[in-house]
N, C-alpha and C positions, 0 to 999 in steps of 0.2 A: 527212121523218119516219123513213123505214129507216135515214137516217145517225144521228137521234137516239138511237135502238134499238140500231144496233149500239156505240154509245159508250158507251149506260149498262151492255150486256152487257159490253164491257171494263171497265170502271170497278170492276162486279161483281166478276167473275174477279180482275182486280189485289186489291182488297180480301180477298177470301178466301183468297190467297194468301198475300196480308202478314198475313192472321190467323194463317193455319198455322203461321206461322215463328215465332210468339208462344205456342202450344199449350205447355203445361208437360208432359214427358215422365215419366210416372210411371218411379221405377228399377224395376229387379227386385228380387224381396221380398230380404230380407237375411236372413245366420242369426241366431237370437237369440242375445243375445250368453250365454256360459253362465258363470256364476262359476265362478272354480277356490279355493280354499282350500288352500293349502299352510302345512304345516308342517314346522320345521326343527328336528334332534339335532346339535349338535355336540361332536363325542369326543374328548377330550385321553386323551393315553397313563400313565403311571407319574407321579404326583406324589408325591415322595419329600421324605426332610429328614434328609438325612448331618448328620452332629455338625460340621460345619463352618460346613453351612448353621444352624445356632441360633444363629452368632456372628452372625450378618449379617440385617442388616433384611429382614423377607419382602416389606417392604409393593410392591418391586420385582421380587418373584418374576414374577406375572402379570399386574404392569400393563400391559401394551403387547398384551397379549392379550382382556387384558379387555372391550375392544370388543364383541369377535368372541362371548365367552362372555355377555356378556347379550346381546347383537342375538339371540341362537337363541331358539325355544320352550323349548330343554331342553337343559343343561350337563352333557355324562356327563364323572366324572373318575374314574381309577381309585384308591383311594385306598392307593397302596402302604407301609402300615404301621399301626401299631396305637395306638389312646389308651391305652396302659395306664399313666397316671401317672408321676409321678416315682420313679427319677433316670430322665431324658428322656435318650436313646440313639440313638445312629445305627445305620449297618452296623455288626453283622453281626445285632443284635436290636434293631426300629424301635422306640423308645414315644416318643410325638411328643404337646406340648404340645397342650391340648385347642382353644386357639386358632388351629392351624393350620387347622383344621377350617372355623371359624367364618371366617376369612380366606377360602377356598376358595370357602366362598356366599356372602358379601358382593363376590365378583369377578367372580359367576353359577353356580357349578357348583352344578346342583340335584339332582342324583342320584351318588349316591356309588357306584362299586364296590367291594366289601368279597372275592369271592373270589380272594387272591391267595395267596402262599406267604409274606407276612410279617403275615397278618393273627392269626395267633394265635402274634406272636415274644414275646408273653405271656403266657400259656398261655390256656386257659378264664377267670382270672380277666379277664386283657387284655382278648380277643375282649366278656365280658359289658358291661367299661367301656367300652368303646366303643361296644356297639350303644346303651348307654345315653346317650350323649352324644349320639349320632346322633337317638335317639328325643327328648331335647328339640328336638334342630335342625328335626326336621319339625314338632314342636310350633309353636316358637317363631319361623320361618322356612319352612316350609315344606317342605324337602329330601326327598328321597327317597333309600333305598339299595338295595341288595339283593346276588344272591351269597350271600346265608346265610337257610335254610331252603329248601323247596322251591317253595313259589311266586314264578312270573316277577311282576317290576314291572310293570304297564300304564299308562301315562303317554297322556294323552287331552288332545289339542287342536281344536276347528275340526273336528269329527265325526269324528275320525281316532284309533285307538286303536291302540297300539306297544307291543306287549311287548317287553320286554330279557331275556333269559336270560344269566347272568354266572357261571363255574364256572372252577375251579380245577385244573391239572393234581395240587396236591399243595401241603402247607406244611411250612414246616423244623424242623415237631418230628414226634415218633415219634407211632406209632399209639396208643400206650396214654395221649397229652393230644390227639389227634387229637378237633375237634368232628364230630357227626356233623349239627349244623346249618350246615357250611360246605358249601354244593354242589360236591362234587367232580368232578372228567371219569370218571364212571363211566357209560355211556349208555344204563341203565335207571331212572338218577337226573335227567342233561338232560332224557330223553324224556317224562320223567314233569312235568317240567318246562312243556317244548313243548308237552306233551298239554296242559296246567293253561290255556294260551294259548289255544289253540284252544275248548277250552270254553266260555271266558267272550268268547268271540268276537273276541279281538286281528284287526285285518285284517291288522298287521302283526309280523313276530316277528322280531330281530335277536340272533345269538347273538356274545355275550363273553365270549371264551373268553378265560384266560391260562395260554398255553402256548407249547411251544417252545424252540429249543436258543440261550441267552442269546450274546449279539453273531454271531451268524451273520447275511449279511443274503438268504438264500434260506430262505424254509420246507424243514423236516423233510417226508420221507417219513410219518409221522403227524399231522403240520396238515393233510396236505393228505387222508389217509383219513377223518380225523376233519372235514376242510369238506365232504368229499362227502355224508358222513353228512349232518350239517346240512341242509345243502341238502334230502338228499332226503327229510329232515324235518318238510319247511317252512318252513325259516330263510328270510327277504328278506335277511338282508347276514351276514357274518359279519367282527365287525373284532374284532382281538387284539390283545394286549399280554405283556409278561413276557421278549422276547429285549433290550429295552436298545435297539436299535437299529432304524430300520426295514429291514420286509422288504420281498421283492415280491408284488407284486397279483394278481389275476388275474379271471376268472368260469365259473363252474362251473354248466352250463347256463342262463347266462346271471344268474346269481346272483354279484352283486360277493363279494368275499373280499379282504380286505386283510387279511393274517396278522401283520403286526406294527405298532403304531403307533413305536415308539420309549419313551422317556422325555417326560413333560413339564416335571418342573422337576427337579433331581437336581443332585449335586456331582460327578458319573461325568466323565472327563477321557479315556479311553482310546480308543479312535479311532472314528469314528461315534459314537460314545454321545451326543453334544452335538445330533444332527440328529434331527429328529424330524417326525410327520405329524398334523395334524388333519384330522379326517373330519367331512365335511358331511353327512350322509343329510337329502333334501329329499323329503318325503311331497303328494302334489298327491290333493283330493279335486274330482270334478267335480258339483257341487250340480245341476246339470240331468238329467246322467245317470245319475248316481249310482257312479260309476268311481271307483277310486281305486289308484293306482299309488305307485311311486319310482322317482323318477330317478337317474340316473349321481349315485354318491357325487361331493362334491368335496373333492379333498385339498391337502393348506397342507401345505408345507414350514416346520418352523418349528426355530430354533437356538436354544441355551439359552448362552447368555452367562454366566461365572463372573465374579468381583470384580475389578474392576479393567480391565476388558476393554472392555466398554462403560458399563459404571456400576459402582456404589461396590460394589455387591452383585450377586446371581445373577438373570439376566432374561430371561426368554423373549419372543422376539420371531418377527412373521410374515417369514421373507427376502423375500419379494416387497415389502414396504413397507419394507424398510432397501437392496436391494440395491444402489443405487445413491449409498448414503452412506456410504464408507467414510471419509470425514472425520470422520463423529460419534464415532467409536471414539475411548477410550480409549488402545488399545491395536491400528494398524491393522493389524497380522499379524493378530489374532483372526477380522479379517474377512477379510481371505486364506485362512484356517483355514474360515472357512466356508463359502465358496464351491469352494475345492477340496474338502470333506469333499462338500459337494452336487452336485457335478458325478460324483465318484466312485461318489457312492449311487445315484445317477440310470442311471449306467450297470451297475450291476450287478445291482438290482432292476428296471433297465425303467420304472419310473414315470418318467412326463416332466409 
């Protein structure tokens, strides 16, 4: 009897052990997961159209970019010259066919920049042609400009709202055809600008400035007074245009500043002037918390191809998606040309 007793107690024990091993282990609670919403600005530099460039098919200007410029929420281009009709003009006064324009959005570019120094190489009557042109484009497309008047652009995606402030060191006529609706670099006129931003509640405010001493590739003693400004204005980035070339970067209280993008499409041949930078500004909202930051801009080295070099016409391409093709060329010095012009740039503005 005791032996039977003690066997069923083992038998017990074993069983309840082999259950244990079977017990499902609840994990520890997990975080919830929190959605992020990001949205993205991508910024080409100087898109120009020398008299050389009107021989040649555009429709190769931006194709190999093109990608890049719809994949974004929003295509900033700077629009370096003026629609003021025919006779259609290159350097040294831009009046550029009204279908460059409309090229430029069907490639993705949704926001135009208009404060530059060749935006009134027609005088007031130009600048009026133009914004009128512009003003169907938003109509009939969508687009956005700004640069002229005082109020910043706010450009809203995904709960996230981005003013652009876009202003002009100057343009190349006298003061007495000078508009007094093109936003100049006066910084009672920015400020007033900035102020306009903050108002209407921008989370975020990026200033575009074009300025600066043309093919130099180190910012001026005044970009860099004029970013600190910014900054301590409440700019989140500040990226420029108007030297041709790019420059070097930096961060100013932790506030990115890329001083010069370069050129984006252009007939400029002179040294550096073919290399150029696209800036990525990527905006992250957190729906759970309600946070809402930017990250580290990112920047594309990008080369502008003349005729005959890589194709029949003028083409801007990403280097990181060619660099390893220099069989595709036309012409394979060109791509010799651009990777030593890219190595050079690299070490003299520091950008890697």
């Amino acid at each position: 009897m005791r032996k039977t007793i003690f066997i069923l107690i083992l038998i017990a024990l074993a069983f309840q052990g082999a259950s244990a091993q079977f017990l499902y282990k609840l994990p520890p609670p997990q975080a919830v997961y929190a959605p992020c919403d990001t949205t993205t600005v991508f910024i080409i530099g100087d898109v120009m159209m020398h008299r050389k460039q009107l021989e040649h098919d555009h429709t190769t200007f931006l194709e190999y970019i093109e990608p890049h410029m719809q994949k974004a929420d929003f295509c900033v281009a700077n629009m370096e010259f003026s629609l003021g009709g025919k006779p259609y003009t290159g350097y040294p006064a831009f009046s550029t066919p009204d279908w460059y324009a409309d090229y430029l959005a069907q490639c993705g570019a949704d926001v135009f920049l208009t404060a530059n120094n060749h935006i009134l190489d027609r005088g007031l009557k130009g600048l009026r042609r133009t914004l009128k042109v512009y003003d169907k484009m938003a109509d009939s497309l969508g687009i956005h400009y700004t640069g002229v008047g005082s109020e910043p652009l706010i450009i809203r995606r995904r709960g996230i709202s981005i003013a652009l402030v876009n202003f002009t060191y100057g343009t190349n006529v006298g003061p007495e055809v000078s508009s007094p609706d093109v936003l100049r670099m006066r910084k009672e006129d920015v400020a007033k600008a900035i102020g306009k931003a903050q108002e209407k509640g921008a989370d975020f405010i990026v200033a575009l400035p074009h300025w600066g001493n043309e093919y130099q590739l180190r910012h001026s003693p005044a970009q860099e007074s004029w970013a600190e400004w910014l900054v301590s204005e409440g700019c989140c980035a500040v990226v420029g245009a108007h030297p041709h070339v790019v420059q070097d970067t930096t961060h100013i209280k932790g506030t990115p500043v890329i001083y010069s993008m370069g050129n984006a499409v252009s007939n400029m041949s002179a040294e550096n002037t073919r290399l150029e930078l696209a800036v990525t500004l990527r905006f992250i909202f957190d729906r759970n918390s309600g946070m809402k930051r930017m990250l580290e801009p990112q920047l594309d080295f990008m080369w502008c191809t003349l005729p005959g070099r890589l194709t029949h016409s003028y083409a801007t391409i990403m280097i990181k998606e060619w660099a390893n093709r220099r069989g595709d060329w036309l012409m394979s010095s060109d791509y010799d040309n651009m990777i030593q012009t890219l190595e050079r740039v690299k070490s003299i503005t520091g950008i890697q």
